[in-house]
C-alpha positions in Angstrom: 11.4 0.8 -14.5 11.6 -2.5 -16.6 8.6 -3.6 -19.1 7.3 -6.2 -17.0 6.6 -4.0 -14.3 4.8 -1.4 -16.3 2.6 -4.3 -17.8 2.1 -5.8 -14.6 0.9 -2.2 -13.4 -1.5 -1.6 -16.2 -3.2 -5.1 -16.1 -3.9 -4.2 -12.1 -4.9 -1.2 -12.5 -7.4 -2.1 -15.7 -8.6 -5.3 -13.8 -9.2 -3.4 -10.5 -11.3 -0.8 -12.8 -13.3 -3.4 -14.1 -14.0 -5.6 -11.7 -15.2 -2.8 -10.0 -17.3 -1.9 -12.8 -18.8 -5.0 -12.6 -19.3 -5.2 -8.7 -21.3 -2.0 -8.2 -24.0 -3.5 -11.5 -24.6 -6.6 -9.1 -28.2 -6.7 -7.9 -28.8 -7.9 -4.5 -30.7 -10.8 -5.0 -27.4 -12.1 -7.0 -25.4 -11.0 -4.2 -24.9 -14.1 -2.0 -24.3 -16.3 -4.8 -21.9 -13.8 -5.7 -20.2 -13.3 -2.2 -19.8 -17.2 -2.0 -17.9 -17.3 -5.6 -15.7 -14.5 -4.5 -15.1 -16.3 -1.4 -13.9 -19.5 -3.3 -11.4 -17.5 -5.9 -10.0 -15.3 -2.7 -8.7 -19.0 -1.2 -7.5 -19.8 -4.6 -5.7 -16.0 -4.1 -4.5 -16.9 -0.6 -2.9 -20.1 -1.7 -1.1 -18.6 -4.5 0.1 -15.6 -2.0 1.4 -18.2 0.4 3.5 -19.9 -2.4 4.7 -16.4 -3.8 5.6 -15.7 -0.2 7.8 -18.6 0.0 9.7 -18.4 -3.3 10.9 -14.9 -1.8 13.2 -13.9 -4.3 13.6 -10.5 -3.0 12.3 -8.1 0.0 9.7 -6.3 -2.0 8.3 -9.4 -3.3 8.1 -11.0 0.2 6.4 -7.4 1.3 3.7 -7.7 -2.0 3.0 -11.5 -1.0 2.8 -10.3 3.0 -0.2 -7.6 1.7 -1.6 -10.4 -0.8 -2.1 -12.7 1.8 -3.7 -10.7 4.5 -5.6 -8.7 1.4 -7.5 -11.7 0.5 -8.2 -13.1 4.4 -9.7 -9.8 5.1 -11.8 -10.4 2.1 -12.8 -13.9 3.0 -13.5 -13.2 6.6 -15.9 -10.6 5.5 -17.6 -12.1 2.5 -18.6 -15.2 5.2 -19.6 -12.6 7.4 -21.6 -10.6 4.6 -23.5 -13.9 3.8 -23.7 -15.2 7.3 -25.7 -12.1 8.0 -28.0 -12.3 4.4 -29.0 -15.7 5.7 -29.1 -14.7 8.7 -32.9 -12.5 7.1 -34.1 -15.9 6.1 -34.1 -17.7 9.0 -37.5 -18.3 11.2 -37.3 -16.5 14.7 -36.9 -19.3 17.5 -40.2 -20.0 19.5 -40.4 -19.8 23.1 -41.4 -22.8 25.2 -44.9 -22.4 26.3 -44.9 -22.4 30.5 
């Protein structure tokens, strides 16, 4: 397995570990504000996915970019979701018209 792969594997595997570290310390008040960050850095992930897909130097790089992209749409369909719903608990229930 060549060095750069073993590096690449490490630096995942350490950021996954920390960001999910940081995640789970998240308060809920901090949440939405949160969700709507994340939301904005998974498009920046999608678009850089897309181009990786495109360069396809090999299968297996196509096949990582493939995962990439749909990773990160899952992720931004359900953070607007998440935060859709949190406002959602703010909102005023609608009146009825009076008859």
């Amino acid at each position: 397995m060549p060095a750069a792969v073993v590096i690449a594997i490490v630096v995942f595997v350490l950021a996954s570990f920390v960001g999910f570290e940081l995640i789970t310390k998240v308060p809920p008040t901090l949440h939405t504000p949160l969700m709507s960050g994340s939301n904005a850095v998974s498009g920046i992930t999608i678009v850089g996915a897309i181009v990786a897909t495109g360069i396809e130097n090999n299968t297996m790089a196509a096949v990582f970019a493939f995962v990439a992209v749909a990773a990160a749409m899952i992720n931004v369909v359900g953070g607007y979701l998440v935060t859709d719903r949190m406002l959602g608990m703010f909102r005023r229930p609608k009146r009825e018209d009076p008859k």
